[in-house]
N, CA, C and O of each residue as an XYZ file, in Angstrom:
600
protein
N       8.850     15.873     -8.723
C       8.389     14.503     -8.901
C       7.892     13.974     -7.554
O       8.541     14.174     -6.528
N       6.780     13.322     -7.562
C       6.494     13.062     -6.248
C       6.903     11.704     -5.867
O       6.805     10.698     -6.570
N       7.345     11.782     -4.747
C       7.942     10.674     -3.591
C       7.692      9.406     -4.422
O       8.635      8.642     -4.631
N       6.476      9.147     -4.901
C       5.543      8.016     -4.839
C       6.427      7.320     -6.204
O       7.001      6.231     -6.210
N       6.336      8.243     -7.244
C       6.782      7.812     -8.341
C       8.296      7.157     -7.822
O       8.485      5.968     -8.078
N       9.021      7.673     -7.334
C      10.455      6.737     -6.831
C      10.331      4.929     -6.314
O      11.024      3.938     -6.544
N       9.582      5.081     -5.845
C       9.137      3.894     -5.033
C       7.658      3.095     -5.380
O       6.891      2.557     -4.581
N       7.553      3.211     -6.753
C       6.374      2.209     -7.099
C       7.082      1.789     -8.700
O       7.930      2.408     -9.344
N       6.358      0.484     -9.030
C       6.826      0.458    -10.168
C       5.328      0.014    -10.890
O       4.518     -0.420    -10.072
N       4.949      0.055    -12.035
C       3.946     -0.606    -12.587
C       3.254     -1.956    -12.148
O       2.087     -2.244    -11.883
N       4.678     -2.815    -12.183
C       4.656     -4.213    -11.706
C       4.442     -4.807    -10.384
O       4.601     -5.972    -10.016
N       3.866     -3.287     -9.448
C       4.130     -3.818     -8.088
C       2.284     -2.899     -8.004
O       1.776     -2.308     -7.051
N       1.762     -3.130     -9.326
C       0.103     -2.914     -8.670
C      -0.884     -4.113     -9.277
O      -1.133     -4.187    -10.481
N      -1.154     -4.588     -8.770
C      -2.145     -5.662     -8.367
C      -3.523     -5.715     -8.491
O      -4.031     -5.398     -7.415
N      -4.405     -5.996     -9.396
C      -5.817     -6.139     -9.527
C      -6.553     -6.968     -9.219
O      -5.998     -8.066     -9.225
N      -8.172     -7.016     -8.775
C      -8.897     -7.838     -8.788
C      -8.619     -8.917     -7.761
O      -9.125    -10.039     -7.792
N      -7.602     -8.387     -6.671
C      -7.016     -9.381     -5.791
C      -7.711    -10.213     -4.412
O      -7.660     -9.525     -3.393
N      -8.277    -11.427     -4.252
C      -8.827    -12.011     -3.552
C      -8.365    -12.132     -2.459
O      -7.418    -12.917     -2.515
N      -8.530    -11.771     -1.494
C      -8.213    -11.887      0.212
C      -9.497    -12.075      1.103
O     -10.527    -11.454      0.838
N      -9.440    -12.658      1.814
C     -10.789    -12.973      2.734
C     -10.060    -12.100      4.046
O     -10.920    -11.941      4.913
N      -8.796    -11.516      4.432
C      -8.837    -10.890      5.796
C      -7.725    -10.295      5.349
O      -7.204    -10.544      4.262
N      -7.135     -9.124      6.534
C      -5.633     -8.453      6.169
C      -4.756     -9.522      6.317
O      -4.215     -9.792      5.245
N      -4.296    -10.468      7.546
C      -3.706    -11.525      7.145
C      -3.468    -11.858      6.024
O      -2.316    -11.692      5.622
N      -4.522    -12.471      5.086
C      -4.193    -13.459      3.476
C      -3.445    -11.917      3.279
O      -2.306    -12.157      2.878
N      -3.626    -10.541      3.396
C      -3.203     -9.752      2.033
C      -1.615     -9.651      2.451
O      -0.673    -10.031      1.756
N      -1.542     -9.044      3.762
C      -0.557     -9.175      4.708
C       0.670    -10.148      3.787
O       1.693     -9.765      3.220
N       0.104    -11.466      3.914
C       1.255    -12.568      3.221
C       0.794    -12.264      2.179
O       1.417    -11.229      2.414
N       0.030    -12.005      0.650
C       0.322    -12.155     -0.417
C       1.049    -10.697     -0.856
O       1.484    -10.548     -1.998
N       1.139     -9.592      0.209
C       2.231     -8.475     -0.196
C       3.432     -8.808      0.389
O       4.350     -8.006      0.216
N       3.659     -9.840      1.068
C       4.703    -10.012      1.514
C       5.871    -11.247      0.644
O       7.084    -11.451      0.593
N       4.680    -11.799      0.099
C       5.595    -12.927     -1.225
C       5.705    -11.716     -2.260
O       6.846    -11.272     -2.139
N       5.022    -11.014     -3.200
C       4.894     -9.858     -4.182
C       6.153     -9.453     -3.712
O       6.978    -10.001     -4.444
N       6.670     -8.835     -2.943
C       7.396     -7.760     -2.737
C       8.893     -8.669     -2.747
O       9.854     -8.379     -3.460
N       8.840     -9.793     -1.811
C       9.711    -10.220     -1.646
C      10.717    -11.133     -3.116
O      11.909    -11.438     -3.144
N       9.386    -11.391     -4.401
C      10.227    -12.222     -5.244
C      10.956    -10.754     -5.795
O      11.535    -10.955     -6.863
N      11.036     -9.674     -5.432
C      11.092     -8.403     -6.245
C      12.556     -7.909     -5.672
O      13.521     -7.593     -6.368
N      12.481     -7.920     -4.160
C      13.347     -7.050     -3.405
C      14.296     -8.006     -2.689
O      15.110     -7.647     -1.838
N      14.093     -9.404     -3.164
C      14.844    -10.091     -2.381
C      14.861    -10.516     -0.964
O      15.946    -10.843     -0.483
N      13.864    -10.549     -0.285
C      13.659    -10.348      0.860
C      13.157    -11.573      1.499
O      13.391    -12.624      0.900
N      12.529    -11.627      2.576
C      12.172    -12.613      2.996
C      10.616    -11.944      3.174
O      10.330    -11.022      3.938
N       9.409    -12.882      1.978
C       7.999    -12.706      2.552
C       7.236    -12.924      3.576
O       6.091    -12.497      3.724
N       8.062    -13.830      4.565
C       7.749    -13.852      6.341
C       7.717    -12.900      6.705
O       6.598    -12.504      7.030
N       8.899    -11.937      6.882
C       9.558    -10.619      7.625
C       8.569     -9.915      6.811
O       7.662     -9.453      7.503
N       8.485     -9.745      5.872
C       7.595     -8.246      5.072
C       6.285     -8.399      5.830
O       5.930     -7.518      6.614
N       5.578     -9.458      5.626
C       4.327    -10.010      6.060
C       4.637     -9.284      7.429
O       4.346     -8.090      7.360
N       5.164     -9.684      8.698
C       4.898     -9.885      9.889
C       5.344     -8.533     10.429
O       4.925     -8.091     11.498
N       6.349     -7.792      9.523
C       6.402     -6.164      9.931
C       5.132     -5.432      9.619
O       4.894     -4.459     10.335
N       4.032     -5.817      8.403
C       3.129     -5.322      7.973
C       2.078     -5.354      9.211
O       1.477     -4.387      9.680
N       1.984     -7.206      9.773
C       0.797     -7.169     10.936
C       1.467     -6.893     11.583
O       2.099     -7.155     10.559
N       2.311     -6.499     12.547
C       2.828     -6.180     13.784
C       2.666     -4.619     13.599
O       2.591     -4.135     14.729
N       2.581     -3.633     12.633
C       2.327     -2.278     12.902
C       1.016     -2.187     12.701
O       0.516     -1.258     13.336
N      -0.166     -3.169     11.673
C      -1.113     -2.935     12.037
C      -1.627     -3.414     13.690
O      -2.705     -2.848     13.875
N      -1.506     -3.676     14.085
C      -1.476     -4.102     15.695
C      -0.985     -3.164     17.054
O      -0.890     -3.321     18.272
N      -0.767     -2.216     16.160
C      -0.649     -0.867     16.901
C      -1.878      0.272     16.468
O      -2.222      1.419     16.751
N      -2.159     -0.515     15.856
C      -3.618      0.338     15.606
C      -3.840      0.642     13.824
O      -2.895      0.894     13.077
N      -5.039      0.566     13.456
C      -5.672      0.313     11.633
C      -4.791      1.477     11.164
O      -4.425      2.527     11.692
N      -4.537      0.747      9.668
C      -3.498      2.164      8.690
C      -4.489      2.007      8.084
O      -4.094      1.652      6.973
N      -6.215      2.053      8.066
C      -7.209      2.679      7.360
C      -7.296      3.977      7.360
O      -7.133      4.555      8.434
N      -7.528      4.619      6.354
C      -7.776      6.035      6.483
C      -9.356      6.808      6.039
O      -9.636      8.006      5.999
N     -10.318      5.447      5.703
C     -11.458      5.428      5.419
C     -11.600      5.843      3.824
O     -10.709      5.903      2.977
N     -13.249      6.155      3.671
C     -13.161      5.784      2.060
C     -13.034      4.801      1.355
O     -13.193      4.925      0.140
N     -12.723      3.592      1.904
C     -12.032      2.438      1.591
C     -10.811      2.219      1.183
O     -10.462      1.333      0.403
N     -10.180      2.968      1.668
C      -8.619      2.915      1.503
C      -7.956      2.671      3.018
O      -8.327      3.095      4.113
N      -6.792      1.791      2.634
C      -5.622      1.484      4.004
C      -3.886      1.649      3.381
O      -3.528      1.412      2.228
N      -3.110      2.066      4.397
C      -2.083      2.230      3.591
C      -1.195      1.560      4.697
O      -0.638      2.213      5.579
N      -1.095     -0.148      4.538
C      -0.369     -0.531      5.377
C       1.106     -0.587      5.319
O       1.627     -0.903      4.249
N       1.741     -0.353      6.211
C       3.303     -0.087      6.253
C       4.104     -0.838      7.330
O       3.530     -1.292      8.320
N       5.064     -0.936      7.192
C       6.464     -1.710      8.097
C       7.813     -1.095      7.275
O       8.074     -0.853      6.096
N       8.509     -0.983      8.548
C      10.242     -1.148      8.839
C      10.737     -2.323      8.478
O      10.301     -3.233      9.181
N      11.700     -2.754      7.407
C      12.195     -3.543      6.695
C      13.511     -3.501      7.199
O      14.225     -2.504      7.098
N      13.862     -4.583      7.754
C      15.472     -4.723      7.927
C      15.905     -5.363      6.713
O      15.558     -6.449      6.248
N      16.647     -4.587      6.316
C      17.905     -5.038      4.986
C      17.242     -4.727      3.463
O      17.553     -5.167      2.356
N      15.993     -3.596      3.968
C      16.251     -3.257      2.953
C      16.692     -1.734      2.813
O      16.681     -0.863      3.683
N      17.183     -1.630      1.138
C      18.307     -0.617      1.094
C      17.423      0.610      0.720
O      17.953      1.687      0.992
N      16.148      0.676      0.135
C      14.896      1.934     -0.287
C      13.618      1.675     -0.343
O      13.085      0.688     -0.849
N      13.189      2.456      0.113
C      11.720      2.031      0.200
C      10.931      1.827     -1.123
O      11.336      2.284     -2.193
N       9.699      1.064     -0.981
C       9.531      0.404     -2.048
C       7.892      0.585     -1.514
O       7.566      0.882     -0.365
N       6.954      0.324     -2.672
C       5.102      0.413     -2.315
C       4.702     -0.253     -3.525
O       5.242     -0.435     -4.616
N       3.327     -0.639     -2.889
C       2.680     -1.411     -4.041
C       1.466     -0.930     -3.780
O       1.141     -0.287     -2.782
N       0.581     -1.343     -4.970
C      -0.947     -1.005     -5.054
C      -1.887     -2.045     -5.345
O      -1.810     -2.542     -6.468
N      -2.906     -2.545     -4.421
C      -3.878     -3.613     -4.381
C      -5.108     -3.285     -4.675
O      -5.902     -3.218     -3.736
N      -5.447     -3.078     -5.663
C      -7.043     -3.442     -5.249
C      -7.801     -4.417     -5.158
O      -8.061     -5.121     -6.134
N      -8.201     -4.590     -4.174
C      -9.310     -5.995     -3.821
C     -10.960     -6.121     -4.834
O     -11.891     -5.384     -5.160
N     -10.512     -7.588     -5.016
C     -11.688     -7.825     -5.838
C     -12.972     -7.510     -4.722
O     -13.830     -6.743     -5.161
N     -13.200     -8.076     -3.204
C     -13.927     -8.012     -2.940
C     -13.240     -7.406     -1.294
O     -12.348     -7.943     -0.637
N     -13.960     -6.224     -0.989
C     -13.737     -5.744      0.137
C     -13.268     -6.054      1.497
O     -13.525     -7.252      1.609
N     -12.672     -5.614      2.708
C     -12.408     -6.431      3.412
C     -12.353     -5.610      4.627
O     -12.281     -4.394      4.449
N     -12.377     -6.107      5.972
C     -12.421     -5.287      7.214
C     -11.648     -4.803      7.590
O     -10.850     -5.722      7.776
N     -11.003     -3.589      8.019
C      -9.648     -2.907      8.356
C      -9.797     -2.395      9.576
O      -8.759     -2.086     10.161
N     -11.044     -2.187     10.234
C     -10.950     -1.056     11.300
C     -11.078      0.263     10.647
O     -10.400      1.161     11.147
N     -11.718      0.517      9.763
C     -11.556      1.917      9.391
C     -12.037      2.985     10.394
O     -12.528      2.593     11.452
N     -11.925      4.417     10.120
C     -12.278      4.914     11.327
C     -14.351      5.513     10.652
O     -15.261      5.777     11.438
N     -14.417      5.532      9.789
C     -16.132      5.664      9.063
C     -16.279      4.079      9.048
O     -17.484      3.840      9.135
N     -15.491      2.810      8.967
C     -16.543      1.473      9.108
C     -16.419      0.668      7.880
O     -16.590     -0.525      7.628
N     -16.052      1.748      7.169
C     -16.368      1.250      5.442
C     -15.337      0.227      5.438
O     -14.313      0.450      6.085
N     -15.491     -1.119      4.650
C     -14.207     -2.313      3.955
C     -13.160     -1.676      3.364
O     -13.318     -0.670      2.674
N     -11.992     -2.231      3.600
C     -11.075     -1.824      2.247
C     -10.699     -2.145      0.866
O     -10.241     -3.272      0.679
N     -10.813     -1.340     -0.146
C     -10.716     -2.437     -1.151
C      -9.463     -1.394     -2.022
O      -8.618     -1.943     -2.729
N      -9.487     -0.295     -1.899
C      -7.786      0.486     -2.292
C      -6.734      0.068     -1.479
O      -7.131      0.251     -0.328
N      -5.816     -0.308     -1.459
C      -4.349     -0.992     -0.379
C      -3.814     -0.068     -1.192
O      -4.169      0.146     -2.351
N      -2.702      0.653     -0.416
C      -1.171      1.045     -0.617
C      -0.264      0.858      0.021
O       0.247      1.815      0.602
N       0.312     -0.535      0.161
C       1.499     -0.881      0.896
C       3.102     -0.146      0.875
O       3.689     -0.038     -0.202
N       3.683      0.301      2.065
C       4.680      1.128      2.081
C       5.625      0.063      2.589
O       5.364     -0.561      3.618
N       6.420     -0.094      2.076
C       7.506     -0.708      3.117
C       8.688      0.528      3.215
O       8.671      1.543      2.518
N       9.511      0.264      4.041
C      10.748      1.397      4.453
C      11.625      0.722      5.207
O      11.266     -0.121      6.029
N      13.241      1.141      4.917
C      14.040      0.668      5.671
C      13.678      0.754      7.187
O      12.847      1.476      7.736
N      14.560     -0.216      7.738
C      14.370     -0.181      9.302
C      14.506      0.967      9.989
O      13.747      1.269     10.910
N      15.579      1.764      9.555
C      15.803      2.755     10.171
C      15.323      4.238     10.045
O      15.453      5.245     10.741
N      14.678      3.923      8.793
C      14.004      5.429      7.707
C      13.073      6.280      8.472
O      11.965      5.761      8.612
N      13.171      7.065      8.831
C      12.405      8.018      9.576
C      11.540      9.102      9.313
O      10.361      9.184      9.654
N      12.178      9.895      8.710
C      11.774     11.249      7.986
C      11.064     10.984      6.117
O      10.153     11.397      5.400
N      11.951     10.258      6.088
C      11.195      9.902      4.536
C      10.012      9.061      4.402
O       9.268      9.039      3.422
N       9.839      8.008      6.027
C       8.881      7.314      5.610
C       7.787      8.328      5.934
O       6.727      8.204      5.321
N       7.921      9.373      6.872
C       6.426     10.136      7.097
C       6.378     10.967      6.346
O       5.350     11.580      6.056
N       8.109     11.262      5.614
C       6.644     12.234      3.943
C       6.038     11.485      3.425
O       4.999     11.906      2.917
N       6.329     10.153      3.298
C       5.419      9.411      1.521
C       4.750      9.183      2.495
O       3.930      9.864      1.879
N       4.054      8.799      3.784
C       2.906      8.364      4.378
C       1.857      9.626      4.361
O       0.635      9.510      4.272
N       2.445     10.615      4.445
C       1.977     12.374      4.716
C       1.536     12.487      2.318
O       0.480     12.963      1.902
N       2.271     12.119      1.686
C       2.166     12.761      0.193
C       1.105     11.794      0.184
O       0.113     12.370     -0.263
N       0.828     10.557      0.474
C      -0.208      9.305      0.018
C      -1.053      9.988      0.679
O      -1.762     10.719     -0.013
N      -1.285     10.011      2.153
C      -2.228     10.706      2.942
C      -3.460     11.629      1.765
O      -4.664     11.526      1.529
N      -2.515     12.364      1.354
C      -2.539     13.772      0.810
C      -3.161     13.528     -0.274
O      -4.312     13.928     -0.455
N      -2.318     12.658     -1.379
C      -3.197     11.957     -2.481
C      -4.760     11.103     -2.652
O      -5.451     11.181     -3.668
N      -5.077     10.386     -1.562
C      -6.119      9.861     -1.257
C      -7.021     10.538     -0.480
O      -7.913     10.004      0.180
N      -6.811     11.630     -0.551
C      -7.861     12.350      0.165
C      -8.698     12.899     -0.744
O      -9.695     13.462     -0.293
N      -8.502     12.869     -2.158
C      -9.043     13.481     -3.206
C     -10.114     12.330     -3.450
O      -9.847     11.141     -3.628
N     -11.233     12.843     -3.428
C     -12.699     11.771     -3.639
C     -12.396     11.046     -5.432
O     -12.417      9.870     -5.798
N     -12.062     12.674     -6.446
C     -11.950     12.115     -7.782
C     -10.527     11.255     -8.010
O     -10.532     10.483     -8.969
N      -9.252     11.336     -7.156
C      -8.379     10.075     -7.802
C      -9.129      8.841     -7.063
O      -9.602      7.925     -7.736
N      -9.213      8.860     -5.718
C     -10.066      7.654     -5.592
C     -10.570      6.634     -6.363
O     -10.130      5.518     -6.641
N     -11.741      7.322     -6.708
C     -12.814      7.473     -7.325
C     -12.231      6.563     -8.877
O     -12.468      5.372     -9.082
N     -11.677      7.210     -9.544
C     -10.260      6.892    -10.850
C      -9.823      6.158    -10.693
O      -9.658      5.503    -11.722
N      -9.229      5.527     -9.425
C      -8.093      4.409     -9.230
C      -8.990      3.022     -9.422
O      -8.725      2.031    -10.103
N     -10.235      3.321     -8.515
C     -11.154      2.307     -8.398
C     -11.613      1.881     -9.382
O     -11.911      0.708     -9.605
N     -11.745      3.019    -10.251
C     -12.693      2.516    -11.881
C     -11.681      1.833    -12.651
O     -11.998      1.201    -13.659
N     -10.252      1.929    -12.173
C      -9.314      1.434    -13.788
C      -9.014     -0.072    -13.514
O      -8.614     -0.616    -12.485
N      -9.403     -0.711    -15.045
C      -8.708     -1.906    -15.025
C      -7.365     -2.250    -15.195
O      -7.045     -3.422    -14.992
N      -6.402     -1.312    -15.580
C      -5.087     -1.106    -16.274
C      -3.732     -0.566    -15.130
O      -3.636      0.537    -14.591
N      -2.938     -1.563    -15.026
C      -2.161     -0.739    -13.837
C      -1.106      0.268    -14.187
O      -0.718      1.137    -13.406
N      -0.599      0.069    -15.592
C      -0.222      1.399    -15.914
C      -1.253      2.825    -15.982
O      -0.868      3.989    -15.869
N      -2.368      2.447    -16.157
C      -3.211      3.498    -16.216
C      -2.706      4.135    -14.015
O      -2.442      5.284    -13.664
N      -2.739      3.422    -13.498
C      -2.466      3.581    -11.693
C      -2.208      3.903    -11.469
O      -2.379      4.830    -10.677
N      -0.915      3.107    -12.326
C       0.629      3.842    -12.002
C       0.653      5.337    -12.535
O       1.492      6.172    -12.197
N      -0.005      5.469    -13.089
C       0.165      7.494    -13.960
C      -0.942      7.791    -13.132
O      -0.781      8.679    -12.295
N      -1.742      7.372    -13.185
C      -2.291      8.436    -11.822
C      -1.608      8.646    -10.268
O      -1.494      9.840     -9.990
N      -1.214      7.873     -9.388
C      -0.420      8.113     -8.745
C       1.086      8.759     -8.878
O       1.665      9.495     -8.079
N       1.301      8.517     -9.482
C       2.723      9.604    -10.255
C       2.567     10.689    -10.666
O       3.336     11.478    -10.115
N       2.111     11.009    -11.183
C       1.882     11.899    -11.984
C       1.809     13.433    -11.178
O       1.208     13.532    -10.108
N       2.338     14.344    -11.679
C       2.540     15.279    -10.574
C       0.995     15.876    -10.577
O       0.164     15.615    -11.447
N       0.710     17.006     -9.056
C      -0.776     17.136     -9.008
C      -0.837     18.544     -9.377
O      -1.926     19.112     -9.467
């Protein structure tokens, strides 16, 4: 079963979602996550920009897979955005982002957060799920494509 399926749920992918910069998305994955995990959507938010600020979690294609260290929380947890309308990441080809895969991970998680960053890596490198994720209106349809073993 792959990583991904542990740590996503249907309810944590997101369509058609309006953001004018990573900031707005930054805070609207950081309220999402937080009415979910209990958390505080400040802290999610500001672990999210403070690691992008070490440099873009674009990986081009139009995909970014932004991530943060979560204090207090107990498992890592991800969500899936797609943006209604594209947005600037720093990619390393230039292109907007409009696929998001937000990772969050305990504070201390080490080894597990760089497999699921390494299995997502891995997954989005494929032009046809891309390609699939982008075309679906349905987030269970998402959710089984990302799950789903390859």
């Amino acid at each position: 079963m792959p990583l991904l399926a542990k740590i996503l749920t249907p309810e944590r992918v997101l369509l058609d979602v309006e953001v004018a910069q990573k900031r707005d998305l930054f805070d609207l994955l950081g309220a999402h996550f937080s009415s979910q995990l209990e958390l505080s959507g400040k802290a999610i938010a500001l672990s999210l920009a403070e690691r992008e600020g070490l440099g873009s979690t674009a990986l081009g294609h139009a995909v970014a897979i932004p991530h943060g260290r979560i204090k207090g929380l107990r498992d890592p947890a991800a969500a899936v955005v797609i943006l209604k309308t594209p947005i600037g990441f720093d990619a390393p080809d230039g292109a907007p982002v409009k696929l998001v895969i937000a990772l969050l991970v305990p504070h201390k998680a080490t080894d597990l957060h760089l497999q699921i960053l390494s299995e997502l890596a891995n997954l989005l490198s494929r032009k046809s799920l891309r390609d699939a994720l982008l075309a679906s209106d349905e987030p269970a349809q998402i959710y089984r494509l990302l799950t789903q073993e390859s």
